[in-house]
N, C-alpha and C positions, 0 to 999 in steps of 0.2 A: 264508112270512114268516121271515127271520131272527130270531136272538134277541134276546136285551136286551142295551143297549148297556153297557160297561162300561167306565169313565173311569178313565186311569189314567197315570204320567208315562209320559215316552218311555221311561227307561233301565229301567225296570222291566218295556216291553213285551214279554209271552209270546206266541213265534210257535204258531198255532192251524194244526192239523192240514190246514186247505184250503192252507194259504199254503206248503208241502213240493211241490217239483216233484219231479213221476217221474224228468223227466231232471238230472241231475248239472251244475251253472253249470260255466260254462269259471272256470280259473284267474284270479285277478285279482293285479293289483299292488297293493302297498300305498300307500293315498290316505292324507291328513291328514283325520281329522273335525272335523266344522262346531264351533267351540270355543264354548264356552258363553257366552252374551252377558253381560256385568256388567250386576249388578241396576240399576235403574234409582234414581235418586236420590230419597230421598224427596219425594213429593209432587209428581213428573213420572212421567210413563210415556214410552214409548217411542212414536214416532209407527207412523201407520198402517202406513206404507211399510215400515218397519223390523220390525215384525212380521209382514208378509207375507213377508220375506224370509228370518226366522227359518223359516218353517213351510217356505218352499219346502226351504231347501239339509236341511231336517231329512230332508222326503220323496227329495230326492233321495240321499241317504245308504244307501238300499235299492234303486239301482240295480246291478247287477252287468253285468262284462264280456260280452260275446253278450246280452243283453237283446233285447228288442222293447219298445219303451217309447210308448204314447201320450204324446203331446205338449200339454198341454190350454192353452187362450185366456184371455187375460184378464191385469190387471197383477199377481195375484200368481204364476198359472203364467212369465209373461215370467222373475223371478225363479230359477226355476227350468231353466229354461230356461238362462239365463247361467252356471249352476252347471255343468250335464251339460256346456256347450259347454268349459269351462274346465276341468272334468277331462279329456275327451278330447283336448286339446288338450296338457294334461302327461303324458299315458298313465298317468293314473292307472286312465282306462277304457278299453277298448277294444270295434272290431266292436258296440258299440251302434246300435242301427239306430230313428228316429225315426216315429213315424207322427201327421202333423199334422193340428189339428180344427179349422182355420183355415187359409185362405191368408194373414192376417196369420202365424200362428204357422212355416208353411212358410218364408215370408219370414225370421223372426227366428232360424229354429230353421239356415237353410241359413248365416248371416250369422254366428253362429258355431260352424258347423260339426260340425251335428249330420245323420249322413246318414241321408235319407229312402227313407220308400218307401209302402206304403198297407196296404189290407186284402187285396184282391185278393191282392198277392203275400204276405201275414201275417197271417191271416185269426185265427191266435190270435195276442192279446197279453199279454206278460208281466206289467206292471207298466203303470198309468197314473196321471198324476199333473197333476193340474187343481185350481182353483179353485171356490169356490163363492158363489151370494150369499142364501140360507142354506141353515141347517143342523140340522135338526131335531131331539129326545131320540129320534130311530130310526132318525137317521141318512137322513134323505131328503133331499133338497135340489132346492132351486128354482138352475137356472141357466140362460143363456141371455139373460142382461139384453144379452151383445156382441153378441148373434144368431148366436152359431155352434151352439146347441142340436141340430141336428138332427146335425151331424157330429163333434160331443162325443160324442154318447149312442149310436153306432152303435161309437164305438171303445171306450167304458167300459164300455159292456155286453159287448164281444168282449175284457175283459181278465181275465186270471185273478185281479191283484188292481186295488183303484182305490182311490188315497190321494187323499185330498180336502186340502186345505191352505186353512186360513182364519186371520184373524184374528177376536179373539172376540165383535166386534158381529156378526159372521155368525150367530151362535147364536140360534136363537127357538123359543119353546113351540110354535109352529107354523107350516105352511109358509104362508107369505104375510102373516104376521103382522108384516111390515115395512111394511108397507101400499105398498111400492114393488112392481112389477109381476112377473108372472106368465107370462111369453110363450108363446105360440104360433104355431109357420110355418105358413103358410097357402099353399095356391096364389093367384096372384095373380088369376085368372080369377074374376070375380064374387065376391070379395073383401068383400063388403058385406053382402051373400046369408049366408054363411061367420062373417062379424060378427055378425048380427042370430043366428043358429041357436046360435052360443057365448051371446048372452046371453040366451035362453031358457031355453036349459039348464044355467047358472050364476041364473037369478034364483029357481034352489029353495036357492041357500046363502044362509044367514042373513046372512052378513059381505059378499054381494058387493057391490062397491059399483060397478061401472062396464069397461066395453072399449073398448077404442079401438083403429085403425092406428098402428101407430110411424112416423114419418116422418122425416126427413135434415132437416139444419139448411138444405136449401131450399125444404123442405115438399113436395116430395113422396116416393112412401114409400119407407120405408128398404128394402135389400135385402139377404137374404143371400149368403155364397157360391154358393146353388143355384140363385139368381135367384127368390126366394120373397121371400113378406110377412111382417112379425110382427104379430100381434093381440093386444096387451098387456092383460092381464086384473087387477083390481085389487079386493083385499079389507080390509074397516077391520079387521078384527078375525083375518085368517087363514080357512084353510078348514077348516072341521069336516066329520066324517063319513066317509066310509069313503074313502081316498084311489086306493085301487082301483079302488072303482066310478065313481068321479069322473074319472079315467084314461082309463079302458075307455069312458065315455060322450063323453067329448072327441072320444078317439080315433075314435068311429065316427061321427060327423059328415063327411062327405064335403066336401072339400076342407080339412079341415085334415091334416098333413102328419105334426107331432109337436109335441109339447108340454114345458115347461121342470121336468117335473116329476120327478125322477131316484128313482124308489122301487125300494128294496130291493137298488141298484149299488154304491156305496158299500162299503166293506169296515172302510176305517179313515179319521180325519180329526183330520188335525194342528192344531190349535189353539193361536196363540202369543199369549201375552194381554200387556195393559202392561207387564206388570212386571218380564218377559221369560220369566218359566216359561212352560213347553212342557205342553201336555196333548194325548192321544192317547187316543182312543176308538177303539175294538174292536167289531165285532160278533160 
């Protein structure tokens, strides 16, 4: 278990002994940083969009020339995503090499001109930098609402650090506590069978309230990149109890694949609220 989280601005952020690479970055040129957004007028905030894009270009600000960078899905890493294309583009960065958790993101990330490659040939990652849809006081987060969960969580886990970037309705007492869903990929093979086994074994939480197949706006079911199912899992009040062993018993049900629950990957998570202040939590 990591320790306690500890909240704190960005400019004030103290780099922690895990985050010191052995090896030495290559040289970089000198970029322009992301310049402070004027506060917002009173008694308006800043829209959603605009604060996601505060937290992206802040995460990307920690990328360095020769990186290996996951690429993460969703409309606030997109955000980000336009940033890294836009410096490498003015050689503010350079030899950065992308690794996509999406073929949406592949698509968006080759569009402007970010080059890719995978884990096979990068098996360690430098820096990764995704989205979340929440975000827990320990730092765990539920993602995978786009369905890309399963090739999110294979490159955040293979990264040395992983900045999460939200705006601050992402934040909740706890994971699920948005009472919006909870996913699971699932193989598609008796898919039903696989449904009914998660709701047995979630109808010992107090809060659960229901599972379903996700399905496409033709009705039938949605797919991911892998050619897999999601089994969207739904709690009124969040999940209590040991998020572990909650995990670990998901996990061993046969035919589900992986689960939207990101514990203990995380490292840091940019947070940019209305008002346009920036908070940044540490583990």
């Amino acid at each position: 278990m990591r320790g306690a989280v500890c909240p704190q601005t960005l400019d004030a952020a103290i780099p922690l002994p895990h985050l010191l690479f052995a090896r030495s970055p290559p040289p970089r040129r000198r970029r322009t940083p992301t310049p402070a957004p004027a506060p917002a007028p009173a008694g308006m905030g800043l829209s959603q969009e605009e604060q996601k894009r505060i937290a992206a270009h802040r995460a990307v600000e920690q990328v360095e020339s020769g990186m290996v960078v996951g690429l993460g899905t969703g409309s606030t890493a997109a955000h980000a995503l336009d940033r890294l294309g836009e410096l490498l583009r003015r050689g503010a960065l350079r030899d950065v090499v992308g690794i996509p958790t999406s073929l949406k993101t592949a698509a968006h990330a080759a569009a402007v001109g970010i080059p890719l490659s995978d884990l096979d040939s990068h098996p360690r990652v430098d820096l990764s930098i995704d989205g979340a849809d929440e975000v827990d006081p320990s730092l765990n987060l539920v993602k995978g609402r786009g369905g890309s969960l399963l090739r999110e969580k294979m490159i955040e886990a293979a990264s040395d650090r992983f900045v999460v970037i939200v705006d601050d309705s992402k934040l909740v007492p706890r994971l699920g506590a948005s009472a919006l869903a909870v996913p699971v990929e699932v193989v598609p093979f008796c898919h039903n069978y696989t449904l009914t086994q998660l709701k047995t074994l979630l109808n010992q939480q107090p809060h659960f309230s229901g599972a379903k197949l996700r399905t496409a706006a033709d009705g039938a079911p949605f797919l991911t990149d892998n050619s897999n199912y999601i089994i969207d899992l739904y709690f009124e009040d969040g999940i209590t109890g040991d998020l572990n062993a909650i995990s670990d018993g998901i996990l061993r049900l046969t035919g589900v694949v992986e689960h939207g629950m990101f514990l203990g990957i995380a490292t840091e998570v940019i947070v940019a609220n209305k008002d346009g202040s920036v908070l940044v939590l540490n583990k």
